[in-house]
Structure formats: structure tokens, C-alpha cells
C-alpha atoms as a printed R data frame, in Angstrom:
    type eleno elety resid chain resno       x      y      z
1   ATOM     1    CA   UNK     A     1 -14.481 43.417 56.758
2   ATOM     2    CA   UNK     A     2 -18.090 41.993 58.964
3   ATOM     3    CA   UNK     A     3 -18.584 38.879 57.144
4   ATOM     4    CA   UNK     A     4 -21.929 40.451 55.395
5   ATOM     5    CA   UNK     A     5 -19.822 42.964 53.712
6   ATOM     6    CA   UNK     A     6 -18.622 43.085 50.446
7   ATOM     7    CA   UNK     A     7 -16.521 45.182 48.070
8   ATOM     8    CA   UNK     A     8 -17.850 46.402 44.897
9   ATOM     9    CA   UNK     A     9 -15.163 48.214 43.739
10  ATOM    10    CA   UNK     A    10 -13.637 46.654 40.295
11  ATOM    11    CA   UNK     A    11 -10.906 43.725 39.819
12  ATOM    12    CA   UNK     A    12  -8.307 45.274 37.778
13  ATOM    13    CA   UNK     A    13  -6.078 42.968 35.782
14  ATOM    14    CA   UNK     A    14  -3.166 44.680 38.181
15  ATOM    15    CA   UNK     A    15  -5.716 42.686 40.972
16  ATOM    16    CA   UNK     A    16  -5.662 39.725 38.863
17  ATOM    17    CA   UNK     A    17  -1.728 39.668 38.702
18  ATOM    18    CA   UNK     A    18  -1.336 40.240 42.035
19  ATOM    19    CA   UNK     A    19  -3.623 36.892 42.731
20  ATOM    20    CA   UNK     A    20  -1.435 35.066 40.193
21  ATOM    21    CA   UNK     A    21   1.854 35.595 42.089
22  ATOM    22    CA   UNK     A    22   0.401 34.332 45.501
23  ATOM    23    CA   UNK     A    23  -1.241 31.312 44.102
24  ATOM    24    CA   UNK     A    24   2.383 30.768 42.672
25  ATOM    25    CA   UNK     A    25   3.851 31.342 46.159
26  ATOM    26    CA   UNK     A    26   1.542 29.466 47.380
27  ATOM    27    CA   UNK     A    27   2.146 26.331 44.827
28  ATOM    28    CA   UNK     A    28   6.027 26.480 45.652
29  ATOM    29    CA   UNK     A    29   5.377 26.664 49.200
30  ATOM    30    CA   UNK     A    30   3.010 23.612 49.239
31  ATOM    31    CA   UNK     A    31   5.868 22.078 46.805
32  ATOM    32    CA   UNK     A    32   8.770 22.815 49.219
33  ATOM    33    CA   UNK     A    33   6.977 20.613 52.052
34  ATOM    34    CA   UNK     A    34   5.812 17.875 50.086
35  ATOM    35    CA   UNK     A    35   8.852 16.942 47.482
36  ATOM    36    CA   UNK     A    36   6.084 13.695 46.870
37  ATOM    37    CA   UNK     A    37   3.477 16.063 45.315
38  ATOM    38    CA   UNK     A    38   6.050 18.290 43.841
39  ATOM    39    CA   UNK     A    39   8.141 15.012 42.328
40  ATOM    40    CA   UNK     A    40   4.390 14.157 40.783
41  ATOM    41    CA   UNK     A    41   2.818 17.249 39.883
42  ATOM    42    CA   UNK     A    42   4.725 20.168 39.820
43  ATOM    43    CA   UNK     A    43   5.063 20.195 36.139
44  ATOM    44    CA   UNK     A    44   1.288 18.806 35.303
45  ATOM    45    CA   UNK     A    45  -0.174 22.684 35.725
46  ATOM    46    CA   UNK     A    46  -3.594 23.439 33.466
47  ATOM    47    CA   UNK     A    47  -4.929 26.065 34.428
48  ATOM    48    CA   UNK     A    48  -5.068 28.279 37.669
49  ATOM    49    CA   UNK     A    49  -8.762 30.602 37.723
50  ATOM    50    CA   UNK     A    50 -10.427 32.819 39.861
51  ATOM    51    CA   UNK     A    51 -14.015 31.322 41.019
52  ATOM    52    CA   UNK     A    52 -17.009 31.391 43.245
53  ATOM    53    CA   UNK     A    53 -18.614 35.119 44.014
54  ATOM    54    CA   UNK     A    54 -15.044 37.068 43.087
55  ATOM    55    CA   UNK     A    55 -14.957 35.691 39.415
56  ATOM    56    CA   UNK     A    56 -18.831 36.607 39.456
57  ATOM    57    CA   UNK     A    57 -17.715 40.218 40.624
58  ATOM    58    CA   UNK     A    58 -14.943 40.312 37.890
59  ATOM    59    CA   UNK     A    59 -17.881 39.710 35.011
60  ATOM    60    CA   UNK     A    60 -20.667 41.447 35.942
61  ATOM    61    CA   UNK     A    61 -19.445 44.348 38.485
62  ATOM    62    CA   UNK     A    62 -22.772 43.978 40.710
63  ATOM    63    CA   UNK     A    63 -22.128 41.138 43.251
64  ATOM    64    CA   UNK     A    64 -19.205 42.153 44.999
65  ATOM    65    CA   UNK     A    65 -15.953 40.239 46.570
66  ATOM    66    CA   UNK     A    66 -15.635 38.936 50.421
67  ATOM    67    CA   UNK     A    67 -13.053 37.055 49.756
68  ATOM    68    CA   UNK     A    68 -10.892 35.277 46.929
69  ATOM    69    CA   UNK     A    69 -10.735 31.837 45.829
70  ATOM    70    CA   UNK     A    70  -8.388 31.239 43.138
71  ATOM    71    CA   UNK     A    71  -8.372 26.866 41.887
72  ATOM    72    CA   UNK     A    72  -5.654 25.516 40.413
73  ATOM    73    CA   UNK     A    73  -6.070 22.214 38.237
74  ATOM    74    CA   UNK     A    74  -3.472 19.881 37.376
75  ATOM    75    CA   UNK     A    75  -3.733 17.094 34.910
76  ATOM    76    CA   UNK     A    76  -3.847 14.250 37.040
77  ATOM    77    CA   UNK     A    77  -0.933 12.129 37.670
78  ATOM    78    CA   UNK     A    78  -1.020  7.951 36.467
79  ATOM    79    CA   UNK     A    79   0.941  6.554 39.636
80  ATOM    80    CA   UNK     A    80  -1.770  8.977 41.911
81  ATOM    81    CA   UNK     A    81  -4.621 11.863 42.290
82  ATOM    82    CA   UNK     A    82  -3.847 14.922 43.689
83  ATOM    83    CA   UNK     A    83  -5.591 16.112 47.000
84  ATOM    84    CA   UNK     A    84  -8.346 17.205 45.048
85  ATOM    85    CA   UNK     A    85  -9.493 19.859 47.960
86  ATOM    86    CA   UNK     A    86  -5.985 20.951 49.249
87  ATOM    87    CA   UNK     A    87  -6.661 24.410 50.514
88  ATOM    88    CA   UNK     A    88  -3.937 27.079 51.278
89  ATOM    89    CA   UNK     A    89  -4.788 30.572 52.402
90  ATOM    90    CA   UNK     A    90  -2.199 33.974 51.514
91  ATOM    91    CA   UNK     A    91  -3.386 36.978 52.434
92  ATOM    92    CA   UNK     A    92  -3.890 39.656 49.923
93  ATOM    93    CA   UNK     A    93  -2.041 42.630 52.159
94  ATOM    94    CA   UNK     A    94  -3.423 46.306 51.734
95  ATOM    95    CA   UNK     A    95  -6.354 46.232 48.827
96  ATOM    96    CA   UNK     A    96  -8.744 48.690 47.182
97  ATOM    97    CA   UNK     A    97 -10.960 45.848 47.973
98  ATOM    98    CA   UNK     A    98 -11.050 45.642 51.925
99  ATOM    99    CA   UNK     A    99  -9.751 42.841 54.011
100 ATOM   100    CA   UNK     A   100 -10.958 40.018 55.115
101 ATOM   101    CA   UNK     A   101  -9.011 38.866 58.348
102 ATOM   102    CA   UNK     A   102 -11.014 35.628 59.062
103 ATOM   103    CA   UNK     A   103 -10.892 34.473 55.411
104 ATOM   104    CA   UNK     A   104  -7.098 35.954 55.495
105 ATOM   105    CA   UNK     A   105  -7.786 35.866 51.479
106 ATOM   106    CA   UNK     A   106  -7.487 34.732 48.534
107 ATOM   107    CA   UNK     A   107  -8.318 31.212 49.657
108 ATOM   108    CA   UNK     A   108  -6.349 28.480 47.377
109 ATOM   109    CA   UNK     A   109  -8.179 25.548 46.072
110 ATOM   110    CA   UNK     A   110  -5.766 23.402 44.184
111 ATOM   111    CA   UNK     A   111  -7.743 20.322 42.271
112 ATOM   112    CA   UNK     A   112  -6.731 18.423 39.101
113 ATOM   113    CA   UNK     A   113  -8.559 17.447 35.994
């Protein structure tokens, strides 16, 4: 996908599912190679949400999807704040959507709150 392209075909809550299982692979990954964060946060999950132009797609149907960035907020920790702009990327494999390859989407903003 050229970087001015976008998908307009529809988020399906099958799309949606498939985002929540690599933010989750994503999370245990990031876990595995920092036991620190993991000992500290791991359990203090909010909220995980899809955002920015995607989540604007998923509403109104008009403005299409380049990529996916899917937040995660934890409740933040007493003894210390998460990285509150850790980024991970997965990439989404074979979609209905397109591909990105320099995005390698959904992008994977993990913040606390």
C-alpha cells in the first residue's frame, strides 16, 4: 500500500478480534523481555482501544485505514510510570484491508492512565 492510499473497506468485529490477539502477543512479548515492567504492570491493564484515523474509519466508514494503532493503558504503577510511548509493531498478515509494509501494522502504543 503507497503511503497516500487507504482502505475503505469496513472493520468487522472479526478485524477487531484479530487486533486484540496481537496487541496481546504483543503485551506478552514486551513482558517476556522486561520481567521489570511485567513484575510492575502486567496485571494493572485498563483498557486496550483502537485510535487515530482506523478508529475514525470504524465509526464513520468514510475516512479509510493506512495503518492500525491500537493503545493500551495501564493504571499506573506507585513505585514507577510506565514508558508512556513504548511502541511495538505486529503485522496484520493477509487483510481485506491492504498492507502496509513500511508501517508493518497495527502499530502498538502502550501508555498508562
Amino acid at each position: 500500500m503507497e503511503e497516500s492510499e487507504r482502505s475503505f473497506a469496513k472493520i468487522e468485529e472479526s478485524d477487531l478480534e484479530r487486533l486484540a490477539l496481537l496487541s496481546r502477543e504483543d503485551r506478552d512479548e514486551f513482558f517476556s523481555r522486561q520481567p521489570r515492567w511485567q513484575q510492575l504492570y502486567a496485571n494493572r491493564l485498563l483498557c486496550v482501544a483502537l485510535c487515530q484515523g482506523a478508529a475514525v474509519h470504524y465509526v464513520d466508514g468514510r475516512y479509510g485505514v493506512k495503518d492500525f494503532d491500537i493503545w493500551t493503558f495501564y493504571a499506573q504503577h506507585p513505585d514507577e510510570a510506565f514508558p508512556w510511548r513504548r511502541v511495538g509493531r505486529k503485522d496484520y498478515g493477509s487483510s481485506k484491508l491492504g498492507k502496509n509494509s513500511e508501517c508493518m501494522q497495527p502499530s502498538q502504543h502502550q501508555s498508562y492512565g
